[in-house]
C-alpha positions as CSV (number, residue, x, y, z in Angstrom):
1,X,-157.4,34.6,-37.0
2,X,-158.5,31.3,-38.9
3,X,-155.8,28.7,-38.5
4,X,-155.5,28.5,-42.3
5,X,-154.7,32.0,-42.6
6,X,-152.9,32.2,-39.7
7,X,-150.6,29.5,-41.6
8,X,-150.6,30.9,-44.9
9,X,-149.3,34.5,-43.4
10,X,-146.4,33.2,-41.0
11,X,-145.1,31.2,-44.6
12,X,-145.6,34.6,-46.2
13,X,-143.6,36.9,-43.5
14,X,-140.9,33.9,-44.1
15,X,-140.8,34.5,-47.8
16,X,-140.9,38.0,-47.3
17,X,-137.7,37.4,-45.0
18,X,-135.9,35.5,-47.4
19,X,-136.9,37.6,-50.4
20,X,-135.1,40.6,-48.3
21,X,-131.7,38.8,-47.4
22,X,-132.5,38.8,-44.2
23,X,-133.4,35.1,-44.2
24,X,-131.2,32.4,-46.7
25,X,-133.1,30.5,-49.3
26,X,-133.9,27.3,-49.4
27,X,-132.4,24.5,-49.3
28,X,-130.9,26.6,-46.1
29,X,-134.1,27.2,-44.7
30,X,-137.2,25.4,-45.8
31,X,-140.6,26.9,-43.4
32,X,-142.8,25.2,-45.9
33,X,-141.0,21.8,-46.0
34,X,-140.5,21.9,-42.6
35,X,-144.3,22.7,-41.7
36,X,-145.7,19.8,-43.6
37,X,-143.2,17.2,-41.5
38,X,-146.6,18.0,-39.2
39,X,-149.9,16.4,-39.3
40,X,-152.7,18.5,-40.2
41,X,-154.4,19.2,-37.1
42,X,-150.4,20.2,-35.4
43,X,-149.3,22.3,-38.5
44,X,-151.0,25.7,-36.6
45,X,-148.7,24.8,-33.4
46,X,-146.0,24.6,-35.4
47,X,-146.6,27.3,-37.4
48,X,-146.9,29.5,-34.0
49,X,-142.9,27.9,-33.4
50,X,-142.0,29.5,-36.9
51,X,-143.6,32.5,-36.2
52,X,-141.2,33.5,-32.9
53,X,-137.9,31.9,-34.6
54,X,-135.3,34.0,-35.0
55,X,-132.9,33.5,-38.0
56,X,-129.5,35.3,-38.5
57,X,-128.1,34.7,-41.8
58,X,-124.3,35.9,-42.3
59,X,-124.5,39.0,-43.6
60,X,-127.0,40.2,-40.5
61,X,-123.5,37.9,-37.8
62,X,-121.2,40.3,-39.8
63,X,-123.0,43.2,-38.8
64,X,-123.6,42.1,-35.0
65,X,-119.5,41.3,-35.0
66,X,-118.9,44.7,-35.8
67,X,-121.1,46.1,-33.1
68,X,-119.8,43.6,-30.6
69,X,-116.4,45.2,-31.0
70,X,-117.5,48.3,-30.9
71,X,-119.2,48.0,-27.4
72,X,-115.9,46.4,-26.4
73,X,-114.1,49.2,-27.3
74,X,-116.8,51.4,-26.2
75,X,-116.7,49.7,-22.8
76,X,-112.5,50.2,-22.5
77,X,-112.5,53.8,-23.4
78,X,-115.3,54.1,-20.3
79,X,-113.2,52.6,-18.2
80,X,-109.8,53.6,-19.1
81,X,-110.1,56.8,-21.8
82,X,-109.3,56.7,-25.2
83,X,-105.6,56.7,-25.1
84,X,-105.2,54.2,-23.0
85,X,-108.0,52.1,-24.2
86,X,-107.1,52.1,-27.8
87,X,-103.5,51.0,-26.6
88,X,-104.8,48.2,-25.0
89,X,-107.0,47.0,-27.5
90,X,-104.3,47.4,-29.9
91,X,-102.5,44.7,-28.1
92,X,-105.4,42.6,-27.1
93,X,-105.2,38.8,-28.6
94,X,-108.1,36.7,-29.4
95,X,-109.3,33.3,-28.7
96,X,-112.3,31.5,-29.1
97,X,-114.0,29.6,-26.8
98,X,-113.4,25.7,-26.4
99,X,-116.4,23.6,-25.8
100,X,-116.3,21.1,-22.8
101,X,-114.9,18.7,-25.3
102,X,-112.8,21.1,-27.7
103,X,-113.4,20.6,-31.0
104,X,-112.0,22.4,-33.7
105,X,-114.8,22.9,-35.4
106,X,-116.2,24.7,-31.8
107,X,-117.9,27.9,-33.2
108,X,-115.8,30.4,-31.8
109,X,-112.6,29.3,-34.0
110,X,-115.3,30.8,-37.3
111,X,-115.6,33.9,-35.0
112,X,-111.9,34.4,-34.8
113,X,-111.8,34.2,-38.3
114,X,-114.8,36.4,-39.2
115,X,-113.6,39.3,-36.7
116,X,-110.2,38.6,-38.5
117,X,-111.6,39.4,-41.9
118,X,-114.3,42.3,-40.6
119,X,-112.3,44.4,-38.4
120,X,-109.0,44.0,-40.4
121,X,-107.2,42.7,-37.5
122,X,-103.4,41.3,-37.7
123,X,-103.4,36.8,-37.9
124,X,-100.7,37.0,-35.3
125,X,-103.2,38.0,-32.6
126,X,-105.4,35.3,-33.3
127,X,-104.9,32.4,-30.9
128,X,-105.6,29.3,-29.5
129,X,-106.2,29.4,-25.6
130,X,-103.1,27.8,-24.1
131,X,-100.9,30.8,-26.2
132,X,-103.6,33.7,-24.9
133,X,-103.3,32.6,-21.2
134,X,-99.3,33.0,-22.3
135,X,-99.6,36.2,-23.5
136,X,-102.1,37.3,-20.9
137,X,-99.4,36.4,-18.4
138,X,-97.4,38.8,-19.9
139,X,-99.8,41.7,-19.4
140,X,-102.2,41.8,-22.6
141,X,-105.8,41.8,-22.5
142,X,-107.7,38.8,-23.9
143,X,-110.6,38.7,-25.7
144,X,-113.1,35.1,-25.9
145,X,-115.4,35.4,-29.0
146,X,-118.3,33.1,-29.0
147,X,-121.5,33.3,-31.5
148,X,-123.9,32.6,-28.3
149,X,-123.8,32.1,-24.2
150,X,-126.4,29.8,-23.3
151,X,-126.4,27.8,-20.4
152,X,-122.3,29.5,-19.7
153,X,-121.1,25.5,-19.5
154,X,-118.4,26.2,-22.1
155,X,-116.4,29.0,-20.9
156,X,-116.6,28.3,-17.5
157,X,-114.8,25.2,-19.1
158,X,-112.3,27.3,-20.6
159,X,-112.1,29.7,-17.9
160,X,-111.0,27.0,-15.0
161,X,-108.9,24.4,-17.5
162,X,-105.3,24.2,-16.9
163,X,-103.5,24.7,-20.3
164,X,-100.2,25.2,-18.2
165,X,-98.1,22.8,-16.9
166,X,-97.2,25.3,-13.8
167,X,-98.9,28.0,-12.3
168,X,-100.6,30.2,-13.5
169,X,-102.3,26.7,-15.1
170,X,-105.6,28.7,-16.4
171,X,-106.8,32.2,-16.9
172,X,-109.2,31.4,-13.3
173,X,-105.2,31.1,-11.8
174,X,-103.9,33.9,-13.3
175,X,-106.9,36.2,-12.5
176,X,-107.0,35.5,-9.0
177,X,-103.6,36.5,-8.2
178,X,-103.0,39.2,-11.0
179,X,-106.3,40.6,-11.7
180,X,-106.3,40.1,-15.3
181,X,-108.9,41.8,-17.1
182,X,-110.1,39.4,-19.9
183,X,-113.1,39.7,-21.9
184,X,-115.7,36.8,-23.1
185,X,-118.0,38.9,-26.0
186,X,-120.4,36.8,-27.4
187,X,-123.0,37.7,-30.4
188,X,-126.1,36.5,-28.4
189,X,-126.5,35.8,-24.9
190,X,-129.3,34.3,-22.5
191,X,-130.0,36.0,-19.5
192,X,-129.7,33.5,-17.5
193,X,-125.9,32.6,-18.6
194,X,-125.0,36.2,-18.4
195,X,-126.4,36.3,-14.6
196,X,-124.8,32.8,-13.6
197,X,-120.8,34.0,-15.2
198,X,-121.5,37.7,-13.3
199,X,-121.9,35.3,-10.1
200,X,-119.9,32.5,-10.6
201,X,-116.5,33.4,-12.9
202,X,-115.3,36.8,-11.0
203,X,-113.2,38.8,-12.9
204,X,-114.9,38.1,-16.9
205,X,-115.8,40.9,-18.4
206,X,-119.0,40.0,-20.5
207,X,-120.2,42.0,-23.4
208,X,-123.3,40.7,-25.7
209,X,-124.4,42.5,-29.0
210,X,-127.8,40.9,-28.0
211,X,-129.6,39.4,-25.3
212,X,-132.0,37.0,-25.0
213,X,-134.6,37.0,-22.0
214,X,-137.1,34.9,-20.7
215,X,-139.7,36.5,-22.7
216,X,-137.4,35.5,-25.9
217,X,-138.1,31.8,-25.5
218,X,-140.5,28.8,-25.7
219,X,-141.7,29.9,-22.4
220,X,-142.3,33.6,-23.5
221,X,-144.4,32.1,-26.7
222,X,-146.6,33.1,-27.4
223,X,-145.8,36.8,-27.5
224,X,-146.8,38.0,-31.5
225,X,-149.5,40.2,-31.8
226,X,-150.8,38.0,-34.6
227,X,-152.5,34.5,-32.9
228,X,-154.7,31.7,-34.5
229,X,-157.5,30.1,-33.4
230,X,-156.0,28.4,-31.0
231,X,-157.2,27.8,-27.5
232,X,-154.4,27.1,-25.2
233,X,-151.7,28.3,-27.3
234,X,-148.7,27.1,-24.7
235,X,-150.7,23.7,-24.1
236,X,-150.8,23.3,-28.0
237,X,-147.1,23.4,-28.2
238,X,-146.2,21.6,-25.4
239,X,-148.6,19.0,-27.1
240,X,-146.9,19.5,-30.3
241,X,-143.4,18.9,-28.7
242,X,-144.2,15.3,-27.1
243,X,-145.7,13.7,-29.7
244,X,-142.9,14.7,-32.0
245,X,-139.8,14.8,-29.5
246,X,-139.3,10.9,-29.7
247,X,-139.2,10.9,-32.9
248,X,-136.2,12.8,-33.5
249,X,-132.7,11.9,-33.9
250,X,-130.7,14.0,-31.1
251,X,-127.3,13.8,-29.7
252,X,-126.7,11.4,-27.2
253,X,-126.7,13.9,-24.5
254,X,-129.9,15.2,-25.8
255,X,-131.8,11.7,-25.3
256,X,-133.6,12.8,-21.9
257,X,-137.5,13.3,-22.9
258,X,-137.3,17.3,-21.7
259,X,-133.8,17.8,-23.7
260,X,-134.9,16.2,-26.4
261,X,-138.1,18.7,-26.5
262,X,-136.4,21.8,-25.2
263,X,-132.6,21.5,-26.0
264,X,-129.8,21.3,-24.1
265,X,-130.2,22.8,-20.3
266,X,-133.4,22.7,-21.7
267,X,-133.0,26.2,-22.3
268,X,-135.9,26.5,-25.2
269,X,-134.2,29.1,-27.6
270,X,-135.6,29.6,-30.8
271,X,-132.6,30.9,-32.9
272,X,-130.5,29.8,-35.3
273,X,-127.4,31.0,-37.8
274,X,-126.7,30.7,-40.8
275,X,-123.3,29.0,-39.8
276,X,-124.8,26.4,-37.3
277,X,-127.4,25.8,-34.7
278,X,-127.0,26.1,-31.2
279,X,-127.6,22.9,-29.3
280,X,-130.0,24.6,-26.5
281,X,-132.7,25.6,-29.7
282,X,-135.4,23.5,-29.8
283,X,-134.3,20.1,-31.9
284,X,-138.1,20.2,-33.3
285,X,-136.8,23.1,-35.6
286,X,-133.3,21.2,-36.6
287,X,-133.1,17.7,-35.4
288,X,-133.1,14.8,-38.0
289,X,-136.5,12.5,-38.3
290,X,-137.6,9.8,-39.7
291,X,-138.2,9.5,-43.4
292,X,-139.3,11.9,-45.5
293,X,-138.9,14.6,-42.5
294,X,-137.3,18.0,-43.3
295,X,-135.5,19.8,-40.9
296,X,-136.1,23.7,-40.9
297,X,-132.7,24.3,-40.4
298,X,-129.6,22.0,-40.3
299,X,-126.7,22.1,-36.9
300,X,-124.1,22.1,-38.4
């Protein structure tokens, strides 16, 4: 396809996305404002990012909560039966997911809150970590919510830091001489941090409502059966992401000339929420510029 077109259609699938809900309007997203950040002869580059980013406004995170817990219950009953299961899960407190420095504003304190509202769930078995390792010392089952598992770095922060001042000190204690079942569920997960908490944190149960592979980021693009005139598709956006990488305003920890172009553990994702975006997307689509530069989504 012409490069022009090519351009004009990805903008129109975006409107298309936004006029169904499934996509926020602007000033939330902006695909045309964001496209014309980018010199002429880069805009078709860019335009083949847009056209493999993945956007999931709140309604569509509502939806995916509700199916998270469902596989979570779904996986108990497997495991135990439904009498048993529901019991448990009836008890089961949850937590969200600190990041390696917490925050409160870490994600998985909204998630608490949304499964909260969306499953009808009692305040008193929401929680912050140090009163879940408490209560799972006492027998319950805990439950981590997280909107996504990239590179695994922040639970396995949780998961090993000592919130007690005597033994069992972290849920990594109290597993390995109780057996505790506890379960991290997160929205969306990479496959590479689901295989490296399977191998490295024994003992956590994780459950994804989706997964991302490979295929599913910058080095699976590009993967759309709709392609410009464009030679070397991947070499056009590796192009694309050094000229404008060092332009960008990124975190500190992001300042490295491959994090700033792929994200953090340069992981390459090319999703976002409505609520924030993760650090491992690519900053192209959400870092700050220089003037006059419009981010197509904001972190925050």
């Amino acid at each position: 396809m012409r490069s022009d077109q090519y351009i004009d259609t990805v903008v129109e699938k975006c409107s298309a996305l936004v006029a169904s809900g499934l996509w926020c309007r602007q000033p939330i997203v902006r695909p045309r404002a964001w496209l014309n950040n980018f010199e002429t002869e880069d805009q078709v580059a860019a335009a083949v990012l847009l056209d493999h980013f993945t956007y999931f406004a709140s309604s569509a995170v509502d939806q995916m909560l509700m199916s998270l817990y469902r596989q979570l219950r779904d996986g108990l009953i497997s495991r135990m039966g439904v009498e048993r299961a529901q019991a448990t899960l009836d008890r089961a407190v949850f937590t969200s997911v600190e990041g390696e420095d917490p925050n409160v504003t870490d994600s998985g304190n909204l998630f608490c809150r949304k499964l909260r509202q969306t499953a009808r769930i009692a305040d008193d078995r929401f929680m912050d970590p140090k009163r879940a390792l408490e209560q799972a010392r006492e027998g319950r089952l805990v439950v981590f919510l997280d909107d996504i598992l990239g590179s695994g770095n922040q639970i396995a922060a949780t998961w090993k830091r000592d919130y007690l001042n005597q033994q069992p000190y972290s849920f990594a204690d109290l597993e390995a001489t109780t057996g505790l079942h506890v379960i991290y569920a997160s929205l969306v997960a990479t496959r590479a941090g689901l295989d490296r908490l399977r191998a490295d944190l024994a003992g956590l149960k994780v459950v994804a409502a989706h997964v991302l592979e490979s295929a599913d980021t910058i080095t699976g693009v590009p993967r759309s059966a709709l392609k410009p005139d464009l030679g070397d598709i991947p070499a056009a956006i590796v192009s694309l992401l050094q000229k404008y990488s060092s332009r960008l305003g990124v975190p500190q920890y992001l300042e490295g000339q491959r994090t700033r172009m792929y994200g953090h553990a340069e992981a390459g994702l090319l999703v976002a929420f409505e609520h924030s975006t993760p650090d491992s997307t690519l900053p192209i689509f959400w870092a700050v510029g220089p003037d006059q530069w419009t981010p197509l989504v904001r972190r925050v």
